[in-house]
C-alpha positions as CSV (number, residue, x, y, z in Angstrom):
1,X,0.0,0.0,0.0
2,X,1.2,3.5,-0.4
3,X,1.1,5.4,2.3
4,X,-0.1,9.3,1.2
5,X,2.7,12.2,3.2
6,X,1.3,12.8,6.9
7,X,0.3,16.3,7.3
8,X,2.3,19.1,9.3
9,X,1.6,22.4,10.2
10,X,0.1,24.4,7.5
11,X,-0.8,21.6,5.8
12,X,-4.2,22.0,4.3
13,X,-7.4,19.9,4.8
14,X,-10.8,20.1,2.3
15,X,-13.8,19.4,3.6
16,X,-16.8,17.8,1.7
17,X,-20.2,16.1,2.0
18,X,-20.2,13.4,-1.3
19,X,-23.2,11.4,0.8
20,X,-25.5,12.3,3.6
21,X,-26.9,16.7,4.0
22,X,-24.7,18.0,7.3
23,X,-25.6,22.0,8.0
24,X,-22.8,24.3,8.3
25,X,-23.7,24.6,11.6
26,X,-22.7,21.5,12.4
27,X,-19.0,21.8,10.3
28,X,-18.1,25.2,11.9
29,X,-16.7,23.3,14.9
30,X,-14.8,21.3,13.1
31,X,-13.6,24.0,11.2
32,X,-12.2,25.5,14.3
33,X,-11.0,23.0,16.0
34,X,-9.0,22.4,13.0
35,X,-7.6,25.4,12.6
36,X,-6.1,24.9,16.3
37,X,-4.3,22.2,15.4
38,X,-2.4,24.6,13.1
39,X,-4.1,23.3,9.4
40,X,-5.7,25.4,6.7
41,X,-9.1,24.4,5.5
42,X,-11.0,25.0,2.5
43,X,-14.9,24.2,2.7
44,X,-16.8,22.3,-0.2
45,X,-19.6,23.4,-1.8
46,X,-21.6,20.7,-0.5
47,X,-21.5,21.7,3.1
48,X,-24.6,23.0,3.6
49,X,-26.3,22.2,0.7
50,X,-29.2,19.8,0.2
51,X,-30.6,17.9,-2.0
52,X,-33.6,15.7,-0.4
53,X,-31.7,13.1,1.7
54,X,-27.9,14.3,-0.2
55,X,-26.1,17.0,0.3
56,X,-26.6,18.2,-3.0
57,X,-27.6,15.6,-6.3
58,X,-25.5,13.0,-7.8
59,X,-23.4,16.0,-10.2
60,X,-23.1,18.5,-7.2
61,X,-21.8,16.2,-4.8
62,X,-19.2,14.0,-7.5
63,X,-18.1,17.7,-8.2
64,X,-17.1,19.0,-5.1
65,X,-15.0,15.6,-4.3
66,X,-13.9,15.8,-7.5
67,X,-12.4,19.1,-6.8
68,X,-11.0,17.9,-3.3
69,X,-9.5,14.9,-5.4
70,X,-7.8,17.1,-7.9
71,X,-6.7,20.0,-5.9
72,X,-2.3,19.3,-5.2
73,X,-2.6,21.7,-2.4
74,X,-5.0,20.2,-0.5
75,X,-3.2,16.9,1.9
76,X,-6.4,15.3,3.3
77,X,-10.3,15.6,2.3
78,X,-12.4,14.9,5.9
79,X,-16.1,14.3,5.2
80,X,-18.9,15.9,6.4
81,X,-20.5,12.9,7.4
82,X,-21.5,9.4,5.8
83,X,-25.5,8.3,5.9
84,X,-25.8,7.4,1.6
85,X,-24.7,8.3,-1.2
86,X,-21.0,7.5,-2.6
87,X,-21.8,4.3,-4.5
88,X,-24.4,6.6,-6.6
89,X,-20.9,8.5,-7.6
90,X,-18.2,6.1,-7.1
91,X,-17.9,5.1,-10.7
92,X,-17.8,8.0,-12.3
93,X,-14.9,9.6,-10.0
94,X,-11.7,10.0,-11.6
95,X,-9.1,9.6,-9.3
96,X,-6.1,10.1,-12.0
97,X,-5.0,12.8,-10.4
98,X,-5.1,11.6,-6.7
99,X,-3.2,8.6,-8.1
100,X,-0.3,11.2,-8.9
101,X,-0.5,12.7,-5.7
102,X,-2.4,10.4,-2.9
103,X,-3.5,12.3,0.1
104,X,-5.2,11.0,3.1
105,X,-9.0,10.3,2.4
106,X,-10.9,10.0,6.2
107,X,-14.2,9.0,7.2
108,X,-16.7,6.3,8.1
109,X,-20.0,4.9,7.8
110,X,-21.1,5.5,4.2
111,X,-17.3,6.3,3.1
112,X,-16.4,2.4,3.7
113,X,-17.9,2.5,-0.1
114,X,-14.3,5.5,-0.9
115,X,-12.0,3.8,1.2
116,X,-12.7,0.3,-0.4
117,X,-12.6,1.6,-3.9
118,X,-9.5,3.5,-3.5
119,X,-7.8,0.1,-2.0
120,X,-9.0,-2.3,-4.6
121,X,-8.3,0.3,-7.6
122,X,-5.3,2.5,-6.1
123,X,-3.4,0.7,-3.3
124,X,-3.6,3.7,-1.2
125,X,-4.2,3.8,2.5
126,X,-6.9,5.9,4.1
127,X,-8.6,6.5,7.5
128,X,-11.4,5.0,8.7
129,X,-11.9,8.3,11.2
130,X,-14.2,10.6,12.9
131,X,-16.0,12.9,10.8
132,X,-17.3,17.0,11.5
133,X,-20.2,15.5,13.3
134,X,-17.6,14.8,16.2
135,X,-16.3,17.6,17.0
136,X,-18.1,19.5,19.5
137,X,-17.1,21.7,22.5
138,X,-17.4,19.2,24.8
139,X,-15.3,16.6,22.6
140,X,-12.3,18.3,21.3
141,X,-9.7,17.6,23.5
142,X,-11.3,14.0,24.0
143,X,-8.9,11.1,23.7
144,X,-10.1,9.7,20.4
145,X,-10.3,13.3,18.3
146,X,-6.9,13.6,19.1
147,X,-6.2,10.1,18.2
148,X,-7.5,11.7,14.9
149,X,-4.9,14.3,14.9
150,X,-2.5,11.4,15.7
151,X,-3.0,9.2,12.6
152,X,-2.8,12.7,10.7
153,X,0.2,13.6,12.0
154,X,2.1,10.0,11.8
155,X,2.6,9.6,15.3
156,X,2.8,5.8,17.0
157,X,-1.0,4.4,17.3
158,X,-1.7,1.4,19.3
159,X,-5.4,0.9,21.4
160,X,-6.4,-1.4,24.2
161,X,-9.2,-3.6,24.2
162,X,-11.4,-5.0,27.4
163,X,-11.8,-8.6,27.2
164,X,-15.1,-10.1,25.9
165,X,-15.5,-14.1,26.7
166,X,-16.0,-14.7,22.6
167,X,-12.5,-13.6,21.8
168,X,-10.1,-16.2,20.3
169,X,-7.1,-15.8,21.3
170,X,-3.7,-15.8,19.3
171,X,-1.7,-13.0,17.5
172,X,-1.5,-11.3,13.9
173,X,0.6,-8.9,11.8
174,X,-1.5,-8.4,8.9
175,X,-3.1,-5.0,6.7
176,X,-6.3,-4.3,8.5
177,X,-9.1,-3.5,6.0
178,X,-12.6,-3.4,6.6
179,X,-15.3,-0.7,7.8
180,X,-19.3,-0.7,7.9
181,X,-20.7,-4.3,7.6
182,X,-23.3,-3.5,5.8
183,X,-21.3,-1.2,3.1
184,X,-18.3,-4.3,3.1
185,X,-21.4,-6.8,2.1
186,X,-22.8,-3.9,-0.6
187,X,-20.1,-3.8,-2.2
188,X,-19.1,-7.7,-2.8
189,X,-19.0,-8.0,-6.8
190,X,-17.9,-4.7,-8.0
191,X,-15.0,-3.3,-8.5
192,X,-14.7,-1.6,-5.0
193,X,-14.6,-5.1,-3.5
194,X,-12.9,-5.7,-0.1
195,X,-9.9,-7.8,-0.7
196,X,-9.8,-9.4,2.5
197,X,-7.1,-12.5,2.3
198,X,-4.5,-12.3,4.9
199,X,-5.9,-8.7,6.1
200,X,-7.0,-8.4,9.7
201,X,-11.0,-7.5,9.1
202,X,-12.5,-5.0,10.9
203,X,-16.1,-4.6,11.4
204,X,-18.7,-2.2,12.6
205,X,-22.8,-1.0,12.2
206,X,-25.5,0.3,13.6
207,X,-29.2,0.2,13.5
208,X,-29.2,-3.1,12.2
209,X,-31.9,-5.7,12.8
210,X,-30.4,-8.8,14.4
211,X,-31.4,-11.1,11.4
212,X,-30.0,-8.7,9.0
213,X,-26.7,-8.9,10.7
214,X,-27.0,-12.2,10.2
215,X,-27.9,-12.2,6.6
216,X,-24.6,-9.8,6.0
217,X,-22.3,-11.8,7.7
218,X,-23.5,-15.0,5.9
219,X,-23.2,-13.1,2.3
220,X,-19.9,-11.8,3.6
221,X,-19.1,-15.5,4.3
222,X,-20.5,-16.8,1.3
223,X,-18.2,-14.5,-1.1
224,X,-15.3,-16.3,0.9
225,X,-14.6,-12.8,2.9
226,X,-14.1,-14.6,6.8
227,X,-12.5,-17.8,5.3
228,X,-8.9,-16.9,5.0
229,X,-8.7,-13.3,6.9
230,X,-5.7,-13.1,9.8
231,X,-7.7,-12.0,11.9
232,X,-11.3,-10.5,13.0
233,X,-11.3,-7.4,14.8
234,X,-15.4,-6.5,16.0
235,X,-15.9,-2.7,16.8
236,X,-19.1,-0.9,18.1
237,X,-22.5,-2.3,17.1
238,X,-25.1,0.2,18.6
239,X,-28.6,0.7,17.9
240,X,-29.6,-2.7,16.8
241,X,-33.6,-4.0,16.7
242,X,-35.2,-6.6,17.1
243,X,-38.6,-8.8,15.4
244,X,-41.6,-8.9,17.1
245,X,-40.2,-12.6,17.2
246,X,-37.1,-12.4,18.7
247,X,-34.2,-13.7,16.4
248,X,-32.7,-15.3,19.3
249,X,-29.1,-14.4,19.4
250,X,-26.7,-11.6,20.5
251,X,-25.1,-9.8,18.2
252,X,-21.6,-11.2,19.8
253,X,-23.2,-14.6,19.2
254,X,-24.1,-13.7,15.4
255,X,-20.6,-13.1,14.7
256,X,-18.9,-15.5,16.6
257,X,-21.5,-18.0,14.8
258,X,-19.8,-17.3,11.3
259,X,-16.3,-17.6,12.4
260,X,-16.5,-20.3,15.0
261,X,-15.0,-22.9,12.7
262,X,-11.7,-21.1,11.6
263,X,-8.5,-20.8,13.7
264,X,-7.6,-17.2,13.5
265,X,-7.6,-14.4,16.4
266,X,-11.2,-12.7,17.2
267,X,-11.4,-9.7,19.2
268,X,-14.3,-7.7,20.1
269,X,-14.6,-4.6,21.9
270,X,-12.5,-2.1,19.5
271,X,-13.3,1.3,20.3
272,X,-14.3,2.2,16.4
273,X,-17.9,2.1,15.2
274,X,-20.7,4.8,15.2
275,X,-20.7,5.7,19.1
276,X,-18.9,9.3,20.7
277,X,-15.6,7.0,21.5
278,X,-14.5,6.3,18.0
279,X,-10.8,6.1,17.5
280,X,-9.2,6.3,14.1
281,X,-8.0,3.4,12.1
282,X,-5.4,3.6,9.4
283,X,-6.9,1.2,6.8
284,X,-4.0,-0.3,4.6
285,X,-1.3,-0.3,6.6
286,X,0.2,-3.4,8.4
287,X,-0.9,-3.7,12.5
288,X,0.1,-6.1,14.9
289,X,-2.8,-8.0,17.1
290,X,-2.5,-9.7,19.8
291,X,-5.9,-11.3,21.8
292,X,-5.6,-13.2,25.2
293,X,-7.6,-13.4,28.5
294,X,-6.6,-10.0,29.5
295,X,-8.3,-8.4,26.2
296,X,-6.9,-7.2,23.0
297,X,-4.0,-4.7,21.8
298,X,-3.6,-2.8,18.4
299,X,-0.3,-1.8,17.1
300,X,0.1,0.0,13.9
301,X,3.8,-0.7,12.6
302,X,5.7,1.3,10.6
């Protein structure tokens, strides 16, 4: 994977919206907070914007990342926020120019569908992060926004995990890759596909019925995705309903019910998901896990 140049001070960040609507309300935080940590930033067009659900329509909002894409003197693009939307543009990005320059693409939730595309088509590593959404007074000088600033910068990232009785224990040095389950099962057959041999695979969700998390895991399975990984890693899973009937199983017991049968490290309880604590992830490059009775630990390894 290459690894785009970690930012420094007066290094400049773009901001845009290529899914979900976010007011500029919302960004303006983020803007500042920004700013503090000594970056430039230059606001889409999108912010702001709407466009029923989007943050503008399909043109408006391939446009504005487009720009961010292009633009040499911007260093990292940090979404607005995720919800839906980037597989209506994905295909028609043209990331020629990006390819000649890479620069750190960040996000979550609905950008599983970017950073996927940009590791299947690119080999270029990106940030599954927080996004403007998280930055509020009462959260910028929390532990995991500047564990943002961290991944940014290229400082030394590893993260400690509480035990969880389904964990399997055992150790891995492997490219994690991964995001949203639901995105990582979406996108199985095109040509943002999740290449997940020999990665460590790291999933997340919310709002999910229990049964559907079932049904994505098993297509995730079925398309050979948990078969020969390194190594599961299970983030936050929050908001999840039930049927009338109940389904029956946790959502700890779902997942451990798909990988049961292989040998490779589980660990659950990664502070990464769609929750206030959500730590950064650097997505394409190479970690090292290791899972026993006292819990979990990330390293990223340079």
């Amino acid at each position: 994977m290459i690894i785009p140049p970690y930012l420094q001070q007066g290094s400049t960040v773009g901001i845009t919206c290529p899914s979900g609507y976010v007011s500029k309300e919302r960004v303006s935080h983020a803007i500042t907070v920004l700013e503090s940590w000594g970056l430039q930033v230059v606001v889409g067009q999108t912010v702001g914007t709407e466009h029923f659900y989007f943050s503008g329509n399909d043109d408006a909002r391939l446009d504005d990342l487009q720009c961010m894409l292009d633009n040499p003197g911007i260093d990292a693009i940090i979404m607005g926020r995720g919800g839906y939307g980037m597989s209506r543009i994905i295909d028609r990005a043209d990331f020629t120019k990006f390819q000649s320059k890479p620069k750190w693409v960040t996000g979550f939730s609905d950008i599983t569908v970017l950073h996927n595309h940009i590791h299947a088509q690119f080999g270029v590593a990106t940030l599954h992060s927080p996004m403007c959404g998280a930055f509020t007074p009462d959260t910028e000088n929390s532990e995991h926004l500047l564990n943002f600033k961290a991944a940014l910068t290229g400082e030394a990232l590893s993260y400690a995990m509480a035990p969880s009785s389904f964990n399997r224990d055992g150790s891995a040095e492997a490219i994690v890759t991964g995001g949203n389950l639901a995105i990582l099962a979406h996108l199985t057959g095109s040509a943002s596909e999740a290449d997940t041999d020999g990665k460590i695979l790291f999933i997340e969700d919310i709002g999910e019925h229990l049964y559907n998390i079932d049904r994505l895991l098993l297509n995730l399975k079925r398309a050979g995705k948990l078969e020969n990984i390194a190594a599961l890693l299970v983030g936050s899973f929050t908001d999840n309903q039930d049927t009338e009937r109940p389904f029956g199983q946790t959502v700890e017991e779902i997942i451990w019910d798909k990988v049961k049968e292989y040998d490779y490290p589980v660990c659950y309880n990664f502070p990464c998901g769609h929750q206030e604590i959500n730590y950064t992830l650097s997505l394409g490059q190479k970690h090292r896990l290791s899972v026993d009775n006292k819990g979990g630990n990330l390293e990223l390894l340079r």
